[in-house]
TIPA-533777 format. One record per residue (C-alpha): residue number from 1; x, y, z; residue in one letter. Coordinates in nm, 3 decimals. Example, Ala and Ser with C-alpha at 12.3 -4.5 7.8 and 13.67 -1.06 7.14 Angstrom:
BEGIN
{r 1, {1.230, -0.450, 0.780}, a},
{r 2, {1.367, -0.106, 0.714}, s},
This chain:
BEGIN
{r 1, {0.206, 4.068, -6.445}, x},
{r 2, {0.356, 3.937, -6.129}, x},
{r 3, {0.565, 3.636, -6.097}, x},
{r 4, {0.657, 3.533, -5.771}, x},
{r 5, {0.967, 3.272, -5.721}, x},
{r 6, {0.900, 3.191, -5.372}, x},
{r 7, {0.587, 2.971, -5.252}, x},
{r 8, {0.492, 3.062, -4.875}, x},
{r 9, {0.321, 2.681, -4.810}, x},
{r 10, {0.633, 2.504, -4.786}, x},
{r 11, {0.641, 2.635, -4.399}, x},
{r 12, {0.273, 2.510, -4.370}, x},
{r 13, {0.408, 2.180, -4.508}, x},
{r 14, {0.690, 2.139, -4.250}, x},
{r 15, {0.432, 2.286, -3.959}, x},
{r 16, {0.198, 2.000, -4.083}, x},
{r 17, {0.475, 1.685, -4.092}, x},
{r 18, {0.600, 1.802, -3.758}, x},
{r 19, {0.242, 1.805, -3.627}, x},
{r 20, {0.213, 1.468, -3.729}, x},
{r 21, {0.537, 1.314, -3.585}, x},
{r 22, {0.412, 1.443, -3.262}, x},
{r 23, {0.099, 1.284, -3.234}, x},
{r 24, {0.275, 0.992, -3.371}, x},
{r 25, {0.463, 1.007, -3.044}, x},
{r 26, {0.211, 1.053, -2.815}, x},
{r 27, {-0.026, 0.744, -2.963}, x},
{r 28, {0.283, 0.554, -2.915}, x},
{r 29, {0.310, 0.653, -2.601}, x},
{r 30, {-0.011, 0.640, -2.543}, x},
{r 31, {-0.091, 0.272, -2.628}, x},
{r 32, {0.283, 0.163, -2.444}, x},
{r 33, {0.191, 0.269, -2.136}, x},
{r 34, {-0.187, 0.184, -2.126}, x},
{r 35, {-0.023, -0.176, -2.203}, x},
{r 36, {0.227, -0.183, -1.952}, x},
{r 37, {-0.063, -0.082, -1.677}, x},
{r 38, {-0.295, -0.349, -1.801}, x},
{r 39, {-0.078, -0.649, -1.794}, x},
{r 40, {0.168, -0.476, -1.464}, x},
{r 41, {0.261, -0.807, -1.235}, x},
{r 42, {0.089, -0.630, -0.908}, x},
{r 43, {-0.262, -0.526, -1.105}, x},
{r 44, {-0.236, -0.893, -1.222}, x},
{r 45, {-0.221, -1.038, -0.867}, x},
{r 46, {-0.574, -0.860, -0.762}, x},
{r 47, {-0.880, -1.078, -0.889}, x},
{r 48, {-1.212, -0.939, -0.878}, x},
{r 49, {-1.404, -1.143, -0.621}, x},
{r 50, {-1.714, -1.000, -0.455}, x},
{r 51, {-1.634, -1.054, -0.103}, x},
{r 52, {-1.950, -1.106, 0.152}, x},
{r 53, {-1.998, -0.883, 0.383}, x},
{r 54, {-1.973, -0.916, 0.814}, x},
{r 55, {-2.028, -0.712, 1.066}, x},
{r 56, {-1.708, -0.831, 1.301}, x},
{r 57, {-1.383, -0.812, 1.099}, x},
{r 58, {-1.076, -0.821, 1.198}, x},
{r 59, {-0.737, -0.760, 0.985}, x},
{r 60, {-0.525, -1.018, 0.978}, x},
{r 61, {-0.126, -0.951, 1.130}, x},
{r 62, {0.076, -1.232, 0.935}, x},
{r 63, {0.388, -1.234, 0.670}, x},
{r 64, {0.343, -1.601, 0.586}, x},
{r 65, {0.015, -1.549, 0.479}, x},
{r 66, {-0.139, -1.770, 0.183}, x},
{r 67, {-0.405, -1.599, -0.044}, x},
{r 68, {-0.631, -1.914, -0.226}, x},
{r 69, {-0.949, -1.697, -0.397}, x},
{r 70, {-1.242, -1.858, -0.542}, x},
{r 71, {-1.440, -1.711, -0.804}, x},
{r 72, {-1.812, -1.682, -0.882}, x},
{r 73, {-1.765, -1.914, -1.151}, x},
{r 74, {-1.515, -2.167, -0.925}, x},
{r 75, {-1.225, -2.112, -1.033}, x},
{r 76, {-0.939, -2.190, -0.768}, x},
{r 77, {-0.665, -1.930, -0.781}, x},
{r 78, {-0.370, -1.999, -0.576}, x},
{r 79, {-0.193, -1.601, -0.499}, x},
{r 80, {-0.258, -1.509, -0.883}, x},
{r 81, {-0.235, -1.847, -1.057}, x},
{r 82, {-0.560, -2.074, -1.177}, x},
{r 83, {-0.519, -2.428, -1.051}, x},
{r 84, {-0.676, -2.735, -1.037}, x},
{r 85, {-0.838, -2.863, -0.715}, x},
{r 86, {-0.536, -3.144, -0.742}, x},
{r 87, {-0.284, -2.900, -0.832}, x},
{r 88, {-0.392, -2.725, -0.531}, x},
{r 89, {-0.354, -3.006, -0.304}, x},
{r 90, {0.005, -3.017, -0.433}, x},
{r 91, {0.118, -2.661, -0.373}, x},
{r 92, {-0.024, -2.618, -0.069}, x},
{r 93, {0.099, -2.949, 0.082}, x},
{r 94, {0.464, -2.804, -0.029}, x},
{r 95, {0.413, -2.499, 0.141}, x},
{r 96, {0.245, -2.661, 0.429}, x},
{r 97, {0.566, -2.876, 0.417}, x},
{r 98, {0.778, -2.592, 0.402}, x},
{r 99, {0.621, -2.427, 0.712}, x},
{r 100, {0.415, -2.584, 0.977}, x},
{r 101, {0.222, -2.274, 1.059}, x},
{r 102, {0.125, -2.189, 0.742}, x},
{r 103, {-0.161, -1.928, 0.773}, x},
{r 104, {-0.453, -1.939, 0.495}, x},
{r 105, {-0.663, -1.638, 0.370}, x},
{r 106, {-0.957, -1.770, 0.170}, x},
{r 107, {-1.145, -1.514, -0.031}, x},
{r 108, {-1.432, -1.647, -0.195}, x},
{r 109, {-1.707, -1.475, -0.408}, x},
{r 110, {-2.046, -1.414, -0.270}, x},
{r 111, {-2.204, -1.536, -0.566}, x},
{r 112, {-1.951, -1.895, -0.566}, x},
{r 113, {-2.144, -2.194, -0.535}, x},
{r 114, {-2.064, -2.374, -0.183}, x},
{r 115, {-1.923, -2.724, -0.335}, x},
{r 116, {-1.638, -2.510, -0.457}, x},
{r 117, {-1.524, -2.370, -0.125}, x},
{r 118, {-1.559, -2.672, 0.027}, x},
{r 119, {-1.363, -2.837, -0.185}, x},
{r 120, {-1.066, -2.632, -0.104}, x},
{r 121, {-1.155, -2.633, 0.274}, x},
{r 122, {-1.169, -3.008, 0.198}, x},
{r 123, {-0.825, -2.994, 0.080}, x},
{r 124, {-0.699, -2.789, 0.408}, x},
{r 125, {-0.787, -3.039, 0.621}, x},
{r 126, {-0.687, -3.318, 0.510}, x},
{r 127, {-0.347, -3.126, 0.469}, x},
{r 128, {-0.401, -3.062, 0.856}, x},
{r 129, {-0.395, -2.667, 0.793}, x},
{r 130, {-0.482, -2.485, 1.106}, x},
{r 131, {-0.476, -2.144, 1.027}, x},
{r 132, {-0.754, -2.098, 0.801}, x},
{r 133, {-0.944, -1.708, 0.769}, x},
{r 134, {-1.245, -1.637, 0.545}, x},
{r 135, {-1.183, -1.271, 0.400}, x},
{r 136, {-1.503, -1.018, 0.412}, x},
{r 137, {-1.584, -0.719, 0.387}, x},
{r 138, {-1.683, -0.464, 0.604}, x},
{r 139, {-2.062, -0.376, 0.635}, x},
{r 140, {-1.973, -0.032, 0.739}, x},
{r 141, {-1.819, 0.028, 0.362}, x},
{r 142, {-2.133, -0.012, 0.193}, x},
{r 143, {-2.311, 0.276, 0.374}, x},
């Protein structure tokens, strides 16, 4: 009869833990940075509006340019922040304030109902806003 003193699945055992600290790791990992990309400041700023589409564009060339978006479902966003139609008023007549020329890049979905846009053009002229551009997009990209 043969006793043995040693047991050979203690290295399996240490094989196995350190297996699963790694994958600990990388679902940690994992999950962390899938978070930071969802909620990153610059992803936040894009909002998913279905622009129509034109056949003449042209890019617009300014630094003091305002971005107010309206959604299919008429929301008002102001850069990246939901406002109310008053609130709206507000901030733009402080920028407007702020700077005379203040340029205005409305992107509005394709599918928003009309009272919604003009509501906010509404709002741009009584603030006596000049600069006012309707963003589209190119036919040309759908082909």
């Amino acid at each position: 009869m043969k006793i043995s003193g040693r047991r050979d699945y203690l290295v399996n055992l240490e094989s196995i833990a350190m297996t699963d600290i790694v994958l600990n790791m990388f679902i940690f990992f994992f999950i962390s940075f899938s978070l930071l990309y969802t909620f990153n400041a610059d992803r936040l700023k894009k909002l998913a509006v279905n622009l129509p589409k034109a056949k003449n564009t042209n890019p617009i060339q300014s630094a003091q340019r305002v971005n107010i978006s309206v959604t299919g479902n008429g929301v008002t966003y102001l850069e990246s922040e939901a406002l109310t139609v008053d609130e709206l008023e507000e901030e733009i007549g402080k920028l407007k304030t702020a700077n005379n020329d203040l340029n205005v890049l409305l992107h509005a979905d394709r599918v928003a109902q009309f009272r919604y846009i003009a509501k906010v053009l509404d709002i741009l002229n009584g603030l006596d806003v000049k600069n006012i551009n309707i963003a589209v997009t190119p036919e040309s990209q759908d082909k």
